[in-house]
C-alpha positions in Angstrom: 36.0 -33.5 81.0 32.2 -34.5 81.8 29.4 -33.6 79.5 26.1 -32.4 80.8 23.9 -34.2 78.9 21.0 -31.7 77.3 17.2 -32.8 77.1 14.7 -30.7 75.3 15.0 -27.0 74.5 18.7 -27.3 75.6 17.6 -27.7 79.2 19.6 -30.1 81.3 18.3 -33.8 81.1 18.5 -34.1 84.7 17.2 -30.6 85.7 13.2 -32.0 85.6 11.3 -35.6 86.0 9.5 -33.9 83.0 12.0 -33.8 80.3 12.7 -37.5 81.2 8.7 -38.7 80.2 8.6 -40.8 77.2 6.3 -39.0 75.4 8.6 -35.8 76.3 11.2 -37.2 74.7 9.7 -39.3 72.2 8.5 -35.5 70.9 11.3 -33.9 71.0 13.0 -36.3 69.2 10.7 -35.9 66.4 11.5 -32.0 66.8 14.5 -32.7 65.9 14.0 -34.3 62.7 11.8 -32.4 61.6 14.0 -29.1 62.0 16.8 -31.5 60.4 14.7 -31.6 57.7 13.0 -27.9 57.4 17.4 -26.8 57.2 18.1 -29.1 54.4 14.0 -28.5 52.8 13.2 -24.7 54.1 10.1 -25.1 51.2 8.8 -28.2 52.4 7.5 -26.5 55.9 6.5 -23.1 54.6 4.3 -25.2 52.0 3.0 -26.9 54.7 1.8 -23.6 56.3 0.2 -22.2 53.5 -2.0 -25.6 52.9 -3.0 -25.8 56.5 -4.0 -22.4 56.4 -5.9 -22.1 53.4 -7.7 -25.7 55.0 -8.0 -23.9 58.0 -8.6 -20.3 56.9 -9.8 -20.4 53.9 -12.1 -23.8 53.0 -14.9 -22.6 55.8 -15.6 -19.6 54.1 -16.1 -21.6 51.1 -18.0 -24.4 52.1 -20.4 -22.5 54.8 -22.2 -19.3 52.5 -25.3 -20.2 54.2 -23.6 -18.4 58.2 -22.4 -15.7 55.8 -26.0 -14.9 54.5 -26.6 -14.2 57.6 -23.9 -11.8 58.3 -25.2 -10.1 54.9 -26.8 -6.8 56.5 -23.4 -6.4 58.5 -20.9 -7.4 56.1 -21.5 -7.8 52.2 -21.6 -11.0 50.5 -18.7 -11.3 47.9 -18.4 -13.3 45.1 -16.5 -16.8 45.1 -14.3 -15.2 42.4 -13.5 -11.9 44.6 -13.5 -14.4 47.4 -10.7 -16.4 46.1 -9.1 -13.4 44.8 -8.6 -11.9 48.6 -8.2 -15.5 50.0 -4.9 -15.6 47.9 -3.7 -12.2 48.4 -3.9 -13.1 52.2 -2.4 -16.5 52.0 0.0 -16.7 49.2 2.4 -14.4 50.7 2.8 -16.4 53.9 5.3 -19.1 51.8 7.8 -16.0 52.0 7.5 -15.0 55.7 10.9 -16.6 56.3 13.0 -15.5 53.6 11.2 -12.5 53.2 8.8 -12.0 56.4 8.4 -7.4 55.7 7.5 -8.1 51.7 5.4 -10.8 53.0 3.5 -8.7 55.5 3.4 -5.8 53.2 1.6 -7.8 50.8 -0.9 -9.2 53.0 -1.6 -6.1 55.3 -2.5 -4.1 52.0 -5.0 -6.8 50.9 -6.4 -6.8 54.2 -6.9 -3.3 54.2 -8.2 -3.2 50.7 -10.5 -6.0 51.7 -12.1 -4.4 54.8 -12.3 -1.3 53.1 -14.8 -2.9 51.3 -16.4 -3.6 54.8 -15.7 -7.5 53.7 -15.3 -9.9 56.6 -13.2 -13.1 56.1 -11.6 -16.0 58.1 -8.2 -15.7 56.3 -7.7 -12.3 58.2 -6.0 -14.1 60.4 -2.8 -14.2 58.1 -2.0 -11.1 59.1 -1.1 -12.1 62.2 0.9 -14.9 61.5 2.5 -12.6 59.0 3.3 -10.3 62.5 4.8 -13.1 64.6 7.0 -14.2 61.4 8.2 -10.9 60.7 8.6 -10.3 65.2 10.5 -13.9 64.7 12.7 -13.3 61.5 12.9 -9.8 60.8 14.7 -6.9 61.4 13.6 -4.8 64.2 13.5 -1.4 62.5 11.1 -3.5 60.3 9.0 -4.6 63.0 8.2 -1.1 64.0 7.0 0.0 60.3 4.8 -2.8 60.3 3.4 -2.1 64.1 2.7 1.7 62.7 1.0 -0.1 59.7 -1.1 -2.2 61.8 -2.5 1.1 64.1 -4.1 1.8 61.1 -5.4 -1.5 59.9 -6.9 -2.1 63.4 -8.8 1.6 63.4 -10.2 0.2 59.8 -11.6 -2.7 60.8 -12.7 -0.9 64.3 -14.8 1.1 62.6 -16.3 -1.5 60.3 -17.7 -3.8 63.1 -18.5 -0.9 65.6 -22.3 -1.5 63.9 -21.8 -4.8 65.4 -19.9 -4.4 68.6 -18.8 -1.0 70.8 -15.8 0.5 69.4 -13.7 0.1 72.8 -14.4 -4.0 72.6 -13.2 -4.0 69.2 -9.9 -1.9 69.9 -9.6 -4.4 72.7 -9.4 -7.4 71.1 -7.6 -6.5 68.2 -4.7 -4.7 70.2 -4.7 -8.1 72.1 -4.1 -10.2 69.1 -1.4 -8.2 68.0 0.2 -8.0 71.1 -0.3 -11.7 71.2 1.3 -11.9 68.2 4.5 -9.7 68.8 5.1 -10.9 72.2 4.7 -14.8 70.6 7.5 -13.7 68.1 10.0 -12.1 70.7 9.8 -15.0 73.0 10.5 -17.7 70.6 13.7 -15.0 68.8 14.9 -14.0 72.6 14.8 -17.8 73.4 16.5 -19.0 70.1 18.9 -16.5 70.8 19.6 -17.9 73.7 20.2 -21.1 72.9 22.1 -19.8 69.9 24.5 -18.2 72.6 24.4 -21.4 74.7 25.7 -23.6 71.9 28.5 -20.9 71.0 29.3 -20.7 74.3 29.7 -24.9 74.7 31.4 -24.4 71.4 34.0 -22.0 72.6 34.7 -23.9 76.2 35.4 -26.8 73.8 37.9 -24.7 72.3 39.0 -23.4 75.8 39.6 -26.9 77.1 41.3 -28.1 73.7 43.9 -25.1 74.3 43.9 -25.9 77.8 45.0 -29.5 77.0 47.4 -28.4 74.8 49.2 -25.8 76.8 49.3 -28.6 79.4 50.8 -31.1 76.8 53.3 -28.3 75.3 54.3 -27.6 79.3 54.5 -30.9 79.9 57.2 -31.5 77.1 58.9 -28.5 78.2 59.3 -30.3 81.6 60.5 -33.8 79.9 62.9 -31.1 78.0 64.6 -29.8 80.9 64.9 -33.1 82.9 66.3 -34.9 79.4 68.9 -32.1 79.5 70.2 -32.7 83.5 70.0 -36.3 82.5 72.1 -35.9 79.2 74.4 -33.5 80.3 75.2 -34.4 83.9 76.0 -38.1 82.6 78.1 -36.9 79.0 80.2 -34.9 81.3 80.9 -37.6 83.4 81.5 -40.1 80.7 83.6 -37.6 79.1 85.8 -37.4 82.1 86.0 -40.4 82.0 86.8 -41.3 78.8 90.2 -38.9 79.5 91.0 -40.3 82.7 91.3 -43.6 81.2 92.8 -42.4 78.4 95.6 -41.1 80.4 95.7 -44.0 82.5 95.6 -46.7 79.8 99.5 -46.4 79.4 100.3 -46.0 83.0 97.9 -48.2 84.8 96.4 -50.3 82.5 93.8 -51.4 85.6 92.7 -47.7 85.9 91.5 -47.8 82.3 89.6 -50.9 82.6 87.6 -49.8 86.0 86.9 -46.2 84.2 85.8 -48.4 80.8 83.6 -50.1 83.5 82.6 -46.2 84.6 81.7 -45.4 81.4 79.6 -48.4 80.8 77.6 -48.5 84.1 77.4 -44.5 83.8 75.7 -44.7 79.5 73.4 -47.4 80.9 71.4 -45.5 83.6 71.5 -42.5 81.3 70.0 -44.6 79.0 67.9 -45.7 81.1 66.4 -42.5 82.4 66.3 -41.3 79.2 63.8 -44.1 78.0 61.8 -43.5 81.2 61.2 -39.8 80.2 60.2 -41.0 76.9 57.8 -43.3 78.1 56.3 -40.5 79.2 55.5 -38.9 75.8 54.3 -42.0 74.0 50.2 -41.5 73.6 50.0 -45.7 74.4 48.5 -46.3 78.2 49.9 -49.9 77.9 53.3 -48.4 78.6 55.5 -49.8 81.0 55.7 -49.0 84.7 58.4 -46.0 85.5 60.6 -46.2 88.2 60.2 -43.2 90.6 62.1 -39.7 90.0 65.5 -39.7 91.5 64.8 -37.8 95.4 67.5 -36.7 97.7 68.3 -40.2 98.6 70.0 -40.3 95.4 72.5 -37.7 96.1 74.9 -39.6 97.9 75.3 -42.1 94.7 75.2 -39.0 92.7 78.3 -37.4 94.5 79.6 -40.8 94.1 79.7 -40.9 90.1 81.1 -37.8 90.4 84.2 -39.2 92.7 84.5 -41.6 90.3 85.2 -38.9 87.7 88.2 -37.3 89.6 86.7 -34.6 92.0 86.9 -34.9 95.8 83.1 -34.8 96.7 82.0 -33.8 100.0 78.1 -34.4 101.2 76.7 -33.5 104.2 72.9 -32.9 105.4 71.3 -31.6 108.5 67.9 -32.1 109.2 65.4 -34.6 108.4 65.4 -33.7 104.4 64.4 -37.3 103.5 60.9 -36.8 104.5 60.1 -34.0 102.6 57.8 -33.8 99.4 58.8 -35.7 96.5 58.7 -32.8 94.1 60.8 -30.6 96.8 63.0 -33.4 96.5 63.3 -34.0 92.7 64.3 -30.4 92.4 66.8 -30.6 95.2 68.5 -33.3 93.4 68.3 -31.7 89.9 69.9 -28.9 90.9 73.0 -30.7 93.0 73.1 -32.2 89.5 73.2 -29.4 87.4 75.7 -27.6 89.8 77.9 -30.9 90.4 78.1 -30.9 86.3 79.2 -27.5 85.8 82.1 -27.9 88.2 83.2 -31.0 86.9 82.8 -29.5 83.3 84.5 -25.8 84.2 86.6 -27.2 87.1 88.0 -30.3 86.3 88.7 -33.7 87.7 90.8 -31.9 90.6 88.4 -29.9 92.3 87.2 -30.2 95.8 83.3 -29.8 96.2 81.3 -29.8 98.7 77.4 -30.3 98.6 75.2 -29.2 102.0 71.6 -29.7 102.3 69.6 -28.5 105.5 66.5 -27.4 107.0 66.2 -24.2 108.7 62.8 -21.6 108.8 60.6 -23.9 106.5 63.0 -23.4 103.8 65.5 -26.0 102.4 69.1 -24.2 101.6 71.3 -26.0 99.4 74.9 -25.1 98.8 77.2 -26.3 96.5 80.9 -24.9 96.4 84.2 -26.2 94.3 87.4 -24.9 94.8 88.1 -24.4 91.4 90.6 -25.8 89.0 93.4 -26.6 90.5 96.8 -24.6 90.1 99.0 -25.7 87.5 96.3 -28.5 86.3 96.3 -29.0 82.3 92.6 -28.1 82.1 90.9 -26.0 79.3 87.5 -24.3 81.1 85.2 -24.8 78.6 82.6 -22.1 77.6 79.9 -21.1 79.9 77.9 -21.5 76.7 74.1 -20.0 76.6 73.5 -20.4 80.6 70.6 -23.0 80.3 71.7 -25.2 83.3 71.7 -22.1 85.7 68.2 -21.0 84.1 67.4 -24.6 85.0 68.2 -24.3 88.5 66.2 -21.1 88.1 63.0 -22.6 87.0 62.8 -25.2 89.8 63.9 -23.3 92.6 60.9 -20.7 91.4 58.2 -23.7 91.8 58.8 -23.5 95.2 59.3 -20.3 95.9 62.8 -20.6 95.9 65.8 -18.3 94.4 69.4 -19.1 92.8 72.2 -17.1 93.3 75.7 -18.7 91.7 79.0 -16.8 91.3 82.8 -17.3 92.6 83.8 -17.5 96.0 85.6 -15.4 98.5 88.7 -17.9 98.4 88.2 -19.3 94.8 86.2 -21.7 93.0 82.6 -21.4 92.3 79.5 -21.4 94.5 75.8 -22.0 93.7 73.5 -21.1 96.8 69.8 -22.6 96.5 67.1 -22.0 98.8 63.3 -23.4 98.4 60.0 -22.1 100.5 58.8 -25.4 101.8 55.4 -23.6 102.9 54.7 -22.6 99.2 51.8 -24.2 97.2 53.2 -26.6 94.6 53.2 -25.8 91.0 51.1 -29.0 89.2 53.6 -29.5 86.5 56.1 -30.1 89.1 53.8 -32.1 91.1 52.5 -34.5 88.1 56.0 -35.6 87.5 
């Protein structure tokens, strides 16, 4: 599966020429260190904060008494002592505003308020507002609106303290704009870490998605490999069993009967074998395996019905309609299941059953048949047990790729017959297809 490859901010790398500048990306990759480093060194950063703003904040008011003279019939003069006092009361408490951004707003909003009830005027006021955005950013909502409430009333203070300097209405103005600047600052960057947040779970769980996916495909797969080991396995043990007690018999009577069904035997174990390593080739996890021959198609049957001949049973084939040119999955199934129903007579039958197989083409639909006429009266054969059914559910599962149905029972006149037919109009199933 492809990866979309992400630029900045999560956004695709290709989505703008922007995100692809150097300096766009030379940025953002030191974004990314340095929020490597604020995870593993949360202190190092909120440090950083409280130094710039005290250099920022703080230092002018220090440095510069001489504009604040001027400012003394407005707003008093304090000392450098109470100065400093208020300066850290405003400041201090922004080194918790992550880990604890209410208790750090708290604190500064009531030293604000007890500094401007004083009608004092300083530069580190402005705390209080990042103290807003962190708490917007980090804290809880229900929070959020305690602190807004609290900051009604810290605005209408310091309203009325600089109404001797500017209309009351311009002062509510441009205090309800820095809040709001504030707050709004704060829910964009949560709503859009949020978002991102929900992006990378969601990449996270598709992963996972496509993972399961791979290995439900994998488990299905096997299942497949399953089923075709089992036609292979069985079909050719009950031939070579027959075999086997053909010769057996035959050894002491016609000693050239028991050589040419040893021969049987022999040429029968080696294809099974070698089907059987081809489907295991299939499993192995190496792409430097060998090449496969192709799955057995209804070309095949006629040197299937001949194994079976070779076993004992009178074998009987006969098509009508151009069935060699249809799709190579139709025809894998076809021939599986002339397998599978060939192996159950020869297994429940005996050597000297009659069968005949039929495959045609009629309505865009295949119809297979497969009749035996049973074991043969008199014949020393034990039927052996029907067992747990899995060739007929077998037969089942391919003839339902396809549309198709299976219907087996005796017939009218003895024997057994297994009646097949497949939609060739139906969409193929892609396990079926990928073999």
């Amino acid at each position: 599966m492809s990866r979309i490859r992400m630029g900045p901010a999560g956004r695709p790398a290709d989505s703008d020429p922007l995100w692809r500048h150097p300096l766009v990306v030379r940025f953002s990759r030191i974004g990314q260190r340095l929020r490597q480093v604020d995870v593993k060194r949360p202190w190092v950063l909120d440090t950083f904060v409280v130094a710039g703003a005290f250099l920022v904040l703080c230092l002018p008011d220090l440095i510069h008494q001489g504009d604040r003279r001027r400012l003394a019939d407005v707003f008093p003069v304090l000392p450098t002592g109470v100065m400093l006092a208020l300066q850290a009361g405003l400041i201090l408490p922004l080194i918790l505003r992550r880990r604890a951004p209410f208790a750090a707003f708290v604190a500064i909003a009531a030293v604000f308020c007890l500094q401007w009830s004083q009608s004092a005027f300083l530069r580190a006021d402005a705390a209080i507002l990042v103290a807003l955005y962190s708490l917007t950013l980090h804290g809880r909502l229900r929070q959020l609106l305690w602190a807004c409430g609290i900051m009604v009333g810290a605005i209408a203070l310091v309203a009325v303290q600089v109404s001797a300097v500017t209309s009351l209405p311009e002062a509510l103005f441009f205090l309800i704009c820095a809040v709001t600047a504030a707050v709004a600052m704060g829910l964009v960057v949560r709503i859009r870490r949020s978002q991102l947040a929900g992006l990378r779970e969601r990449a996270a769980q598709l992963e996972i998605e496509r993972d399961q996916r791979s290995m439900l495909a994998a488990a299905a797969e096997r299942t497949r490999v399953a089923r075709e080991m089992h036609d292979i396995v069985g079909h050719n043990l009950s031939v070579m069993i027959t075999l086997a007690d053909g010769g057996a018999y035959a050894a002491g009577v016609t000693p050239d009967r028991g050589a040419e069904a040893l021969r049987l035997i022999g040429e029968t174990g080696r294809e099974a074998m070698g089907e059987l390593r081809r489907m295991l080739g299939a499993l192995r996890e190496h792409t430097d395996a060998p090449q496969l021959s192709p799955q057995p198609g209804i070309a095949d049957i006629d040197a299937l019905c001949g194994r079976i001949r070779a076993a004992g049973p009178q074998v009987v084939y006969r098509t009508a309609g151009r069935v060699d040119t249809l799709d190579r999955g139709v025809q894998l199934a076809a021939y599986r299941i002339v397998q599978e129903a060939l192996t159950n007579s020869l297994k429940h039958a005996g050597a000297e059953t009659e069968a005949l197989v039929s495959l045609g083409i009629a309505d865009h639909r295949l119809r297979i048949r497969v009749q035996d006429s049973g074991p043969s009266i008199g014949a020393d054969h034990s039927v052996e047990p029907a067992g747990d059914g899995h060739g007929l559910i077998g037969m089942t599962e391919r003839a339902a790729l396809y549309g198709g149905t299976v219907s087996a029972g005796p017939g009218a006149g003895g024997g057994w017959i297994v009646q097949t037919e497949l939609d060739l109009t139906a969409p193929r199933n892609h396990l079926e297809t990928a073999s």
